[in-house]
C-alpha positions, 0 to 999 in steps of 0.5 A, a space after each residue: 770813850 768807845 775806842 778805850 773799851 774797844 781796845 780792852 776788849 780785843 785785849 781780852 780776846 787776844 788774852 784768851 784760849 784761842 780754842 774758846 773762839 775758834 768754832 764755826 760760829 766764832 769765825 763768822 763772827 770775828 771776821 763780821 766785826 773785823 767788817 765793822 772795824 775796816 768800816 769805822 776805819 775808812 770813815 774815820 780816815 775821810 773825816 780826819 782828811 776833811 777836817 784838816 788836823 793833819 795840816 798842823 804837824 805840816 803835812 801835806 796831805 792826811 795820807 802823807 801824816 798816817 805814813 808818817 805817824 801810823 807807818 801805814 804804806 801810802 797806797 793802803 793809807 789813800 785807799 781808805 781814804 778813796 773808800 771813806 769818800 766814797 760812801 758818802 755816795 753809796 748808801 746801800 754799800 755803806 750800810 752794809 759794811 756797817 754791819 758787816 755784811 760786806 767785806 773790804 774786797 767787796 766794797 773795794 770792788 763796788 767802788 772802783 765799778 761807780 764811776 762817772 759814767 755809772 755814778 747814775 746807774 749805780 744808784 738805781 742797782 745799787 741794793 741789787 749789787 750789794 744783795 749780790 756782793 752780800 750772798 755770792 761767793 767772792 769770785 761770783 760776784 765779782 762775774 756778776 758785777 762784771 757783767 753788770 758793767 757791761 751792760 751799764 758802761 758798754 763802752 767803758 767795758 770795752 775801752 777797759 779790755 782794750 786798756 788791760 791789753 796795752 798794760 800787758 807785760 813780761 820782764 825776766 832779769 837775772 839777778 846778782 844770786 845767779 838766778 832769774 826773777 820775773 813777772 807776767 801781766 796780761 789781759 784776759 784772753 792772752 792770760 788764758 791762753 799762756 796759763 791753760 798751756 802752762 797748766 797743760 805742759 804741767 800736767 805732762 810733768 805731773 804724770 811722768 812724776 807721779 809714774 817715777 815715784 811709783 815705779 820707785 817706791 812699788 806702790 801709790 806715791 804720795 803727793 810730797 814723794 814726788 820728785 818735783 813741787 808744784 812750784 817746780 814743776 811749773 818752772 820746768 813747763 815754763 822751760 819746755 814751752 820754751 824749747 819748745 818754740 825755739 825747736 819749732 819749724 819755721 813757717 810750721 802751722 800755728 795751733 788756733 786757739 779754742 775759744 769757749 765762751 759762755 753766753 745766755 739766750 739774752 746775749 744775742 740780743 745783749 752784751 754779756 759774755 765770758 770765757 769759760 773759766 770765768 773772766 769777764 770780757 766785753 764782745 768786742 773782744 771777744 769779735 776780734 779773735 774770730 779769724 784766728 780761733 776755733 769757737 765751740 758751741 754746747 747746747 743747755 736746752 732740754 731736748 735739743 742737744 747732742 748727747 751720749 748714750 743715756 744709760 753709758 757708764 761714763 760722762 763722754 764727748 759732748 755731754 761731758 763737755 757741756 757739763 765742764 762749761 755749765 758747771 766750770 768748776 767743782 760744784 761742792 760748797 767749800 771748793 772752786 777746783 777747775 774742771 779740767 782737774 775735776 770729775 763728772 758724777 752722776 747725781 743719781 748714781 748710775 747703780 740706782 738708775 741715774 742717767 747719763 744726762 746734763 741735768 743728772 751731771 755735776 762737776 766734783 773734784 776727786 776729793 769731794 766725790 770720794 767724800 759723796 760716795 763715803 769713800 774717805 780721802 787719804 788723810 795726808 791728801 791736799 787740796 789737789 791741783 790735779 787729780 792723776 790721769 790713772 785714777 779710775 772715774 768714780 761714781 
């Protein structure tokens, strides 16, 4: 029976050197089968809820038996479910799980995009989103499907930011152990807010830390010399934001917000449009903050912008903003570093005549810009959340 030698085989391969399967090729290979296997997995669990085997041990529902039997969670269980029924309607999806060439985090993102009103649309762009799903990295596409719900659902897109707004949520609660515990949700533009001067306050402790250690030790500290982790760091900004506030002057004037949205020409006479560190938001939104923020423009057309000095050292002022926004993060294959906490390099290095122009500008993160230019990073060096303020702007 095919699931007797499937089971031998992974036997086998659980039973061998992990070192024998460990090269490039063999974890793209493993992860592609365990595609395959989550596929075979959610159709096998619509059928047996089709069939109606499980109503003989007298369960309720196909769910309520793989708890049961499996001690699968409820909602993993429903989930397969949800995505085995699915299918039958997405043939294009379905075949590319199939082979493997979606994962369950595309698929499961697919789904919940065909809906009622975009069953019909779905069906027309369903090999285009899949040829997407299949090429993107994972958080591109997940903006490009964004979008195309925008433009196939405009209502719906603008009835789910109004429904992510009302689910918003903040609970702290102290516990029996003498601390607190809690959690945050929020919609896009209200989260973006929050996490960018969370990440700014952070930043602040960052620096004073990196200066302490420094001072404290005569030379460069290392990352885990630092006084605070990261984590802790972040609980301590949480706090001075707090303070903050509470030392605030009444009636003092409110900072507006700055909002940095990324559109394209076909925006003006379209629907699509997003924040600049990503999210997705339909315009609507977006028109409801205008009386209490600041909107910056960049300008991407050649020949028409504002830039500095093209033979500056330096990326500065607008140039250097533009490239944040077009590029947002770093733009080296294996990393997604913000661009806040990343570096603008030139291309063509500004020794070998580069210019200091938006199409000779790319975002790269400390790491990978010391990598570029053969400079090799500390070996003890992690992914960095920042790179710190006193470190010179390599080339």
């Amino acid at each position: 029976m095919e699931l007797d030698v499937l089971e031998d085989a992974v036997d086998r391969l659980i039973a061998a050197d992990p070192f024998s399967y460990s090269d490039k090729e063999s974890v793209i290979t493993l992860l592609r089968l365990k595609s395959k296997v989550d596929f075979a997995v959610s159709v096998a669990v619509a059928s047996f809820d089709a069939g109606g085997e499980w109503a003989s041990d007298g369960a309720k529902t196909a769910v309520a038996w793989i708890d049961t039997r499996c001690h699968v969670p409820k909602a993993e269980a429903a989930q397969e479910l949800r995505l085995g029924r699915a299918l039958a309607h997405m043939p294009a999806v379905a075949a590319a799980w199939s082979c493997g060439d979606l994962g369950t985090a595309q698929v499961e993102r697919l789904v919940k995009a065909r809906t009622v009103r975009t069953e019909a649309v779905f069906a027309r762009d369903e090999t285009v989103l899949v040829d997407q799903a299949d090429t993107l990295k994972f958080e591109a596409f997940c903006r490009a499907l964004g979008y195309w719900e925008n433009l196939a659902d405009p209502d719906g897109a603008a009835e789910a930011d109004l429904e992510r707004k009302a689910r918003r949520n903040v609970w702290l609660s102290p516990t029996g152990a003498g601390n607190w515990l809690g959690q945050m949700n929020f919609d896009q533009v209200s989260g973006t807010i929050v996490a960018d001067e969370l990440a700014r306050r952070e930043k602040e402790l960052f620096e004073a830390d990196w200066a302490e250690a420094k001072e404290r030790l005569g030379r460069e500290p290392k990352v885990h010399e630092l006084a605070r982790t990261s984590p802790q760091r972040r609980a301590d900004a949480l706090v001075e934001m707090a303070t903050r506030s509470a030392s605030a002057p009444a009636g003092g004037r409110r900072p507006r917000p700055l909002f940095s949205i990324v559109v394209g020409y076909e925006t003006l006479y379209g629907r699509i449009c997003e924040l600049a560190n990503g999210m997705v938001l339909s315009p609507d939104t977006a028109l409801a903050w205008l009386d209490g923020a600041d909107f910056e423009r960049a300008v991407f057309a050649p020949g028409q912008r504002i830039e500095v000095s093209v033979t500056s050292r330096l990326f500065k002022g607008a140039t250097k903003r533009a490239i944040e926004l077009r590029d947002r993060q770093c733009t080296h294959e294996y990393c997604d570093l913000a661009a806040d906490q990343s570096q603008i390099d030139h291309i063509v290095t500004w020794p070998n005549g580069g210019r200091t122009e938006q199409e000779n500008g790319r975002l790269l993160c400390g790491f990978h810009n010391r990598l570029r230019n053969g400079r090799e990073p500390p070996d003890d060096e992690p992914d960095p959340e920042y790179e710190p303020e006193h470190e010179p702007e390599h080339e």
